[in-house]
C-alpha positions as CSV (number, residue, x, y, z in Angstrom):
1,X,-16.0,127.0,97.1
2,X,-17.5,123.5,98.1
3,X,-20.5,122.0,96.1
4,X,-23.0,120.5,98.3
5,X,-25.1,117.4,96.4
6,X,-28.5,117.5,97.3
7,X,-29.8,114.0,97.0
8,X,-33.7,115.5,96.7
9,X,-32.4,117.0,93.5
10,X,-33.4,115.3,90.4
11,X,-29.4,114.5,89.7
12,X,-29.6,113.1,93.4
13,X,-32.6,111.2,92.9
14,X,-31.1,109.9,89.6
15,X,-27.8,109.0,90.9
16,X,-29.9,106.9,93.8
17,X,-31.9,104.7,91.5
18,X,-29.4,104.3,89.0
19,X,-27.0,102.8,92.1
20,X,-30.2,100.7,93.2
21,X,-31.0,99.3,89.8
22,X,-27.4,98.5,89.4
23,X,-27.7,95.8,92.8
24,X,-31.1,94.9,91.6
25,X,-33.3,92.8,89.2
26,X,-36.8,92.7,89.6
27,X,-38.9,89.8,88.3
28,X,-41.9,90.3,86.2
29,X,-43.8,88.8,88.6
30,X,-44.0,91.5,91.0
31,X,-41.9,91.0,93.4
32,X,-38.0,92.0,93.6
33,X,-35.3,89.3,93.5
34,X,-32.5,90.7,95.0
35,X,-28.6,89.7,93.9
36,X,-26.3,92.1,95.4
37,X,-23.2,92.0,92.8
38,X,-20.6,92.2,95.6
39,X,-21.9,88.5,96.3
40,X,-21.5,87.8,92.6
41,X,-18.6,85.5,91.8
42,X,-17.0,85.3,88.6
43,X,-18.1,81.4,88.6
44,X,-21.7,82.7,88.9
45,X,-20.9,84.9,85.9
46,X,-19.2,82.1,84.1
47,X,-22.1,79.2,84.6
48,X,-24.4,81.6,83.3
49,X,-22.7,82.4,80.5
50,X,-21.3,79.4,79.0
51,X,-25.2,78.4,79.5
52,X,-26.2,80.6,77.4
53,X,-23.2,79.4,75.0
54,X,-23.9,75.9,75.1
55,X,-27.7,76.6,75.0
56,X,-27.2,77.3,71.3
57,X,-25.6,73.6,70.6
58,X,-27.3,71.5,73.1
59,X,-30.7,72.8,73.5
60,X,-31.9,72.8,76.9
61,X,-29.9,70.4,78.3
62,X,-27.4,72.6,79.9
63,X,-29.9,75.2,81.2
64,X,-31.9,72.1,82.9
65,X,-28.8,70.4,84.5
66,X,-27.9,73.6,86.1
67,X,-31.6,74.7,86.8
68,X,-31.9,71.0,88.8
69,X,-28.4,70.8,89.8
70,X,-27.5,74.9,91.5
71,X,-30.0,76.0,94.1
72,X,-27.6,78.1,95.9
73,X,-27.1,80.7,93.6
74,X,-29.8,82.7,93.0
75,X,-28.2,84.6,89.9
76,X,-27.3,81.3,88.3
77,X,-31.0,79.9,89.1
78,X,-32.7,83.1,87.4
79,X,-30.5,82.4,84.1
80,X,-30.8,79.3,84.0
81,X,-34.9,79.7,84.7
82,X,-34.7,82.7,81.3
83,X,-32.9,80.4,78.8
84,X,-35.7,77.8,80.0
85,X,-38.4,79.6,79.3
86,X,-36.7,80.5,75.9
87,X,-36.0,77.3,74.9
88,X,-39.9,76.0,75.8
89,X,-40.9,79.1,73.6
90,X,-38.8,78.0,70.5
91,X,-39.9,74.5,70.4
92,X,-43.5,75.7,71.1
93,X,-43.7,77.9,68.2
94,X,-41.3,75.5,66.1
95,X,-44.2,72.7,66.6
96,X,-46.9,75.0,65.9
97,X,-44.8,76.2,63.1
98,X,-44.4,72.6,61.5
99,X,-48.2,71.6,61.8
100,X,-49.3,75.1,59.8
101,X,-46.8,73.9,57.3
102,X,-47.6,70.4,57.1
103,X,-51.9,71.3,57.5
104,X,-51.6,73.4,53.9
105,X,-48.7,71.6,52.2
106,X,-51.1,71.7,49.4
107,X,-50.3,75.8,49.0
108,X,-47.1,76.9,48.4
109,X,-47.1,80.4,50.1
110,X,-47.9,79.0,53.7
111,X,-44.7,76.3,54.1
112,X,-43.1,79.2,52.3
113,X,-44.1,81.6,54.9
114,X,-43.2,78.6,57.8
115,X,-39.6,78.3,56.5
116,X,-39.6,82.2,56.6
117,X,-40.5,82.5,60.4
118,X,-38.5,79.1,60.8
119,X,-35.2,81.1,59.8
120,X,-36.3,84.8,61.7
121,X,-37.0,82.3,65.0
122,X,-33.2,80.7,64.6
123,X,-31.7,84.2,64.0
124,X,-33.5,85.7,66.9
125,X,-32.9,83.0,69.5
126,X,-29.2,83.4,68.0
127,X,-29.0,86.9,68.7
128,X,-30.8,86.7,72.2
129,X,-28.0,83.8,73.2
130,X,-25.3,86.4,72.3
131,X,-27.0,88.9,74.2
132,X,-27.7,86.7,77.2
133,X,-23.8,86.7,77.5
134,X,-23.4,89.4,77.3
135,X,-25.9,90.5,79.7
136,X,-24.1,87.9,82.3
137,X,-20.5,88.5,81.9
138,X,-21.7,92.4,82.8
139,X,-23.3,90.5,86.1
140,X,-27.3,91.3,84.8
141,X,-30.1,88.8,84.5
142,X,-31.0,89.4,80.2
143,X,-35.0,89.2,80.3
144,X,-35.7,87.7,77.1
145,X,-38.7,89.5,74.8
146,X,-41.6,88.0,73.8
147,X,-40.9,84.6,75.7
148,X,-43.9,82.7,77.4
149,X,-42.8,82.9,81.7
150,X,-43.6,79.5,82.4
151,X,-40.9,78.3,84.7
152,X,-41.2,81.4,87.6
C-alpha cells in the first residue's frame, strides 16, 4: 500500500514553502535577495557571527570594515548592512536620549526616565547581538525589530 504525496495538498503546499523559505531571505524592501545555503560557507557563517560578537565591544567598527571590505558575499554583506543599521539606531536614540536628559535636568523624573530607556536600549541591543548569532551560525540573515533601514 503506497502513499502518493500530492503537492496541491495543503501538507504539499506547506512542505514547498517551507523548503523555499529555508534557501531564501527576502528584504524588506521588496524585492527578494536570494542566498542559496548550499553556497554558504562556514567562513560566511563565521564573519557574520563573530560580527555580531565583536559588535557588542567595538561598536561599528567591525560591521563597517567588513561592510567596505566583503562585496562578494552576499550573506556576509546583508549582516554586516543589519548590525549597521542597528548600531545607527542606538546611537541615534542614545543622542536623543542624552539631550531629553540634559534639556530638563532641572526635574528629576525625566533623567530618571533617560537612564531607564538608557539601560532597556543596552539590554535589548545585548539580546539582539546574541540573537544575531545565533540567527547566523543557523545560516539566516536575523532582521533586527524596530531598527531604522537606512543602509539598503
Amino acid at each position: 500500500m503506497s502513499t502518493s504525496h500530492n503537492s496541491d495538498s495543503p501538507q504539499g503546499k506547506l512542505a514547498i514553502s517551507k523548503v523555499s523559505a529555508e534557501h531564501e531571505w527576502s528584504q524588506q524592501s521588496g524585492h527578494e535577495l536570494t542566498i542559496s545555503k548550499q553556497n554558504l560557507t562556514s567562513d560566511d557563517k563565521s564573519i557574520v557571527i563573530l560580527i555580531w560578537v565583536l559588535s557588542l565591544f567595538f561598536s561599528f567598527f567591525p560591521a563597517l570594515i567588513v561592510f567596505l571590505a566583503i562585496n562578494d558575499k552576499p550573506f556576509v554583506k546583508q549582516g554586516s548592512k543589519e548590525i549597521l543599521n542597528l548600531q545607527i539606531t542606538i546611537v541615534i536614540f542614545s543622542i536623543l536620549n542624552l539631550v531629553l536628559a540634559a534639556v530638563f535636568a532641572w526635574t528629576i523624573a525625566v533623567p530618571v526616565i533617560a537612564w531607564i530607556l538608557g539601560v532597556i536600549v543596552a539590554i535589548s541591543y545585548i539580546v539582539f547581538c546574541i540573537v544575531g548569532a545565533i540567527k547566523a551560525s543557523k545560516g539566516e540573515i536575523y532582521k533586527v525589530p524596530l531598527v531604522l533601514r537606512l543602509i539598503k
